[in-house]
N, C-alpha and C positions, 0 to 999 in steps of 0.2 A: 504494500500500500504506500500512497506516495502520499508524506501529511506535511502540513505547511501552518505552521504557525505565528502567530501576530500578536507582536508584544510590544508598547511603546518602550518597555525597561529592557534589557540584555544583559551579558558580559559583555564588558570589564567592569561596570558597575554588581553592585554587592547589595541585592534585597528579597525580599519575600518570592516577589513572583518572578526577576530575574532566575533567581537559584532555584524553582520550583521548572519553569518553565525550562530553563538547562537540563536539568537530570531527570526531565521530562523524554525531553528531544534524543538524549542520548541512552537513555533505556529502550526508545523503539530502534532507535536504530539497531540496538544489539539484542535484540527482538525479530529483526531482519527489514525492517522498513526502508523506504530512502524519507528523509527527513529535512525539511529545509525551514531555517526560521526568519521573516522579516521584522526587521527589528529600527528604529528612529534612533540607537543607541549607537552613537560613533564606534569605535574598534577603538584599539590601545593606543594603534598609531595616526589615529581621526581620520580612519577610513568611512567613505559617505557618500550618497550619490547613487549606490549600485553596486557596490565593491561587494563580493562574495569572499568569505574568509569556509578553512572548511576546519571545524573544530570536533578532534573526536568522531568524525563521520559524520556533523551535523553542516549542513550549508548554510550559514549566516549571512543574509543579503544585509549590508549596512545602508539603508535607505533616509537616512537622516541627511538633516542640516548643517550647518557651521553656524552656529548661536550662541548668545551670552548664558553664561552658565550651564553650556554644555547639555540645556533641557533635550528631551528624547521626542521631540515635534517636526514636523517637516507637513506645515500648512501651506504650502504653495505647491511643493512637486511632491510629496505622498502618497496622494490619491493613483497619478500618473503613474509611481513607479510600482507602488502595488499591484498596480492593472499588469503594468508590464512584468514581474516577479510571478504573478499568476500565469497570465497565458505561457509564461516560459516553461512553466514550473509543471503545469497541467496535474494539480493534486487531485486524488481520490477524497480528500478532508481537507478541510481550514478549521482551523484552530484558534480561537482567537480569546484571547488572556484581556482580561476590562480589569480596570481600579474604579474609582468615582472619577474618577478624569483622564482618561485614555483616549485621547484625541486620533491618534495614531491607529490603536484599536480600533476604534471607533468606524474610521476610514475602512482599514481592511474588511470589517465587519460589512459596512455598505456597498463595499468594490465586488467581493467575493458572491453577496446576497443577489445582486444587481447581475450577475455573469448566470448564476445558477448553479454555483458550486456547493457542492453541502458544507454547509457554515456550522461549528457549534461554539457556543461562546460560552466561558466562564469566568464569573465572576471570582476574586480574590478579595473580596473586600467588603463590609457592611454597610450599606445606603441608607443608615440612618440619616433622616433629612432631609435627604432624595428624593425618595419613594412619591412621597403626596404628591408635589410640582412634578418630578416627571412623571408620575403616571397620567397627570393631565397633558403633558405634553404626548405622549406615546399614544394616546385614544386618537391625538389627531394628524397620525401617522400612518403610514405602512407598518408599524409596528407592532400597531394594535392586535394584526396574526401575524408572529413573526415566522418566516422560513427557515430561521436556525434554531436548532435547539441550543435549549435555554440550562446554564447549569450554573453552581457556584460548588465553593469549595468546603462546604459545610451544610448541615440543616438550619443553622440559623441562619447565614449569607442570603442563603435560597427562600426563606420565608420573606428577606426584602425583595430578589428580585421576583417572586409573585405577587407581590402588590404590586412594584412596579408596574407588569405585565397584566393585569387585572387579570390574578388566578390561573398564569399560561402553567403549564405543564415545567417547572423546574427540577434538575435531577442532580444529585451530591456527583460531584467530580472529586473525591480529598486529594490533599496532597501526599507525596510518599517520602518515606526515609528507606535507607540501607536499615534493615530490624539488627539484623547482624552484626550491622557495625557497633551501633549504641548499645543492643542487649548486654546485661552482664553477664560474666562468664565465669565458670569455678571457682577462677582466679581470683576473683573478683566478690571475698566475703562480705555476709555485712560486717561494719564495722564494731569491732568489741568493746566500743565503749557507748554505742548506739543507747543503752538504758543509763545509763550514769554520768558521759560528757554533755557538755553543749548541744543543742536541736543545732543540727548544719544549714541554715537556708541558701538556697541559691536563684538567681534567675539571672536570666539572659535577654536580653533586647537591646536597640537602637536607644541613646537615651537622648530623646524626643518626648515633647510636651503629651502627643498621644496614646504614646506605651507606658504614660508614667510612672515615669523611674522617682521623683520626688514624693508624691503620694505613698510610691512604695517603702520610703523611706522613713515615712511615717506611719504606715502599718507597722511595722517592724519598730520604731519609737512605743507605740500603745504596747504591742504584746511585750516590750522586754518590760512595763514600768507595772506588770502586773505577776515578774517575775522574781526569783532572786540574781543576784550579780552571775554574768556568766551563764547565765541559760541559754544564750542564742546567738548565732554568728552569722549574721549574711555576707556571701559574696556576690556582689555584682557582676558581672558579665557583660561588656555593650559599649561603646563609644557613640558621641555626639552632640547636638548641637546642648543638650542640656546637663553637660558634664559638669561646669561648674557649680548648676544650679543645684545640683546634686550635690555637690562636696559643700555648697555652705549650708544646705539643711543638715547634712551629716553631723557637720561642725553647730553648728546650734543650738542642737539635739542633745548634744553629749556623744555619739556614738559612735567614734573613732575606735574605738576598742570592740566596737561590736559591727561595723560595716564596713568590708574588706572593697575598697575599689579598682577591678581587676583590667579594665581597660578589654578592648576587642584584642579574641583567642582563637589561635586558631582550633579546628574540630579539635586534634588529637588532644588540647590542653582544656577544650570545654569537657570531652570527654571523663578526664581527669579528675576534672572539679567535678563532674557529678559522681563518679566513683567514690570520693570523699563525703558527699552530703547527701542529708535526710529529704530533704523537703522543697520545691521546685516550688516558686509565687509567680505566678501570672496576675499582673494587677491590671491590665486593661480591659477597659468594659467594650472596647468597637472591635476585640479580638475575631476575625471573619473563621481564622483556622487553630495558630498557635503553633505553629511548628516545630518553635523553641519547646514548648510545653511538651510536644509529642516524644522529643528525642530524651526529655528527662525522665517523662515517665514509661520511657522502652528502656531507658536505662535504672530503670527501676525504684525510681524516688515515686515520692508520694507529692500530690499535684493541689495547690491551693488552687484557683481561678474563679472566674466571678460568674453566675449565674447566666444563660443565654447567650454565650459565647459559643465560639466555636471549639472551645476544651471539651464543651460536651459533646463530642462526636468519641473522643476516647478518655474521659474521666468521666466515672461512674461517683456520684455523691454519693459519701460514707463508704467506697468501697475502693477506689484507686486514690481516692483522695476525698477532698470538700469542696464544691459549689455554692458559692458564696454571695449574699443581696447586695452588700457593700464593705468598704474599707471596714467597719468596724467588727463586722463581723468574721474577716478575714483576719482581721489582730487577734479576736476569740481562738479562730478556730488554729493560730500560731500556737498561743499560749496551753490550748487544750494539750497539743500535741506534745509540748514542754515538760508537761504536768503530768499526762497521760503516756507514758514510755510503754507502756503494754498496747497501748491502743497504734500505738507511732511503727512499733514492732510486727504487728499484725498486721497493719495495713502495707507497711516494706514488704513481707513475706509476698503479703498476693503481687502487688508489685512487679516483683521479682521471678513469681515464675510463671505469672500471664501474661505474653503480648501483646500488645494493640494491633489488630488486623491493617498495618495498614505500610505494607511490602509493596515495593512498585508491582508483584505481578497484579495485588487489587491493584491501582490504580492505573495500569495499562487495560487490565479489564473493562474498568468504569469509564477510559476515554474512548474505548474502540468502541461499547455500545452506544454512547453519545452520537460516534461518525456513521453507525448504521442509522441511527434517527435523524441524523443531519440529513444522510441520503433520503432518506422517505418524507421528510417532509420539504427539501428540494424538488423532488420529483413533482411537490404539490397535494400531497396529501398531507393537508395540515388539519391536526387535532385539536379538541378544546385548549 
């Protein structure tokens, strides 16, 4: 099968749907496919225009701009050279990766739709916001029945884009990891001072006002000031724009002694650190998938995250972890675990030697049945 996918982000940039759509592309190809990705995302060496690079077996057409800030847009010749990447290309599937603002996307998405190609688009992200204003946009559209199947990357992502679509037909696309890679392994004990040391917290993200890393910082202020000295350690995981704002609530706080700030790591050293720690915090409420979250708890931690998220696609509340209303109750559910060393234990063991279903063979599974719906509802048979 020849698949073609359309992404505004790529490599050499470093994010959610770049990294997902990557080890996307190159799990089909080693699956047997031919794979080609268009992408608004310069190359290393600002290749643009139409430059193909072949990465891994994947064809990356660099069809972007030369713009300020290296944005991943190309509104004036995008449309054109999409056109032209497609008839080259003559894919069995389009694939196409949406954020809330994927302009780029966006295009492919209409080029592709407009030719008759089977389209299926998935969303990465949650349209809170969105949803109302576009849905009233979208009634007064062709999109109102759309010819591509419609997916995101979770059951929550997918409950915005059927409002969007006023109740179209959405279907989970997740995203995948290496199981293998992150599971623990023999070697790999719990740790033997798990009932008596410090609760270990860890999390990972971009620190950006949206993944809030500062809120998390005061989760973790509440559950240590309901404990004794020394009960609790987080390490941070993550680089960006809100690194400093993060080190002066650290400082603030008191809790230089108790929040370790570890800067961006690569896998093997995130790895690492979750081998060392008990308990994995997700504090974002617009979380669409969690990816970070996924790889802590296939490596076998126990998974805090907030309610309605896309954590619940593989944390089970009270049994892989806690699903939480808000900050305050995620400081509770810290401090339970502190206090509760039997319950902290119990919940590592399942942990530990249950994976989360969610190996690229599911998720090559879930995008091939996407591109056989893509086909049929190209052909024109489109359903409620």
């Amino acid at each position: 099968m020849r698949v073609v996918h359309v992404s505004d982000c790529f490599a050499p940039r470093t994010g959610g749907i770049e990294t997902q759509v990557g080890d996307l592309a190159r799990h089909q190809v080693a699956a047997g496919h031919k794979v080609h990705v268009l992408t608004a995302t310069l190359g290393a060496g600002g290749e643009r225009g139409g430059v193909v690079d072949v990465e891994d077996g994947v064809h990356v057409h660099r069809l972007g701009a030369r713009l300020p800030f290296d944005l991943p847009v190309n509104p004036v010749a995008g449309p054109r050279l999409i056109r032209a990447a497609l008839a080259a290309v003559r894919p069995d599937a389009v694939h196409v990766h949406a954020g809330v603002l994927s302009p780029f996307a966006f295009d492919g998405a209409r080029v592709a739709t407009a030719a008759g190609l089977p389209t299926a688009i998935t969303w990465h992200c949650m349209l809170d916001g969105v949803t109302g204003p576009g849905a009233a946009v979208v009634r007064r559209t062709r999109w109102a029945q759309p010819r591509a199947a419609l997916s995101a990357v979770s059951t929550a992502a997918a409950e915005r884009v059927r409002t969007l679509f006023d109740g179209a037909e959405v279907a989970v696309v997740p995203n995948g990891i290496d199981v293998d890679l992150w599971a623990p392994g023999a070697t790999n004990p719990v740790r033997d001072d798990a009932l008596r040391g410090p609760v270990r917290l860890v999390a990972t993200m971009r620190l950006a006002p949206r993944k809030r890393a500062v809120p998390l910082v005061e989760v973790v202020a509440a559950a240590a000031r309901r404990l004794p000295a020394g009960a609790l350690h987080l390490t941070l995981i993550g680089d960006g724009p809100a690194r400093e704002a993060v080190r002066a609530r650290v400082a603030a706080l008191g809790l230089d002694d108790v929040v370790e700030l570890r800067g961006r790591l690569p896998r093997e050293e995130v790895r690492a650190a979750y081998a060392d720690a008990d308990v994995f915090l997700a504090p974002a409420r617009l979380e669409a998938f969690g990816i970070a979250a996924l790889e802590a708890r296939t490596a076998g931690l126990v998974v805090l995250a907030h309610r309605g998220t896309g954590v619940a696609e593989f944390v089970a509340d009270g049994r892989d972890g806690f699903l939480v209303a808000d900050d305050a109750e995620m400081a509770r559910a810290v401090a339970l675990l502190a206090e509760d060393r039997p319950l902290l234990a119990s919940l590592r063991r399942h942990t530990r030697s249950v994976r989360p279903a969610f190996a690229w063979d599911h998720v090559l599974a879930a995008a091939e049945a996407e591109y056989v719906r893509a086909a049929t509802r190209a052909r024109g048979a489109v359903g409620p």
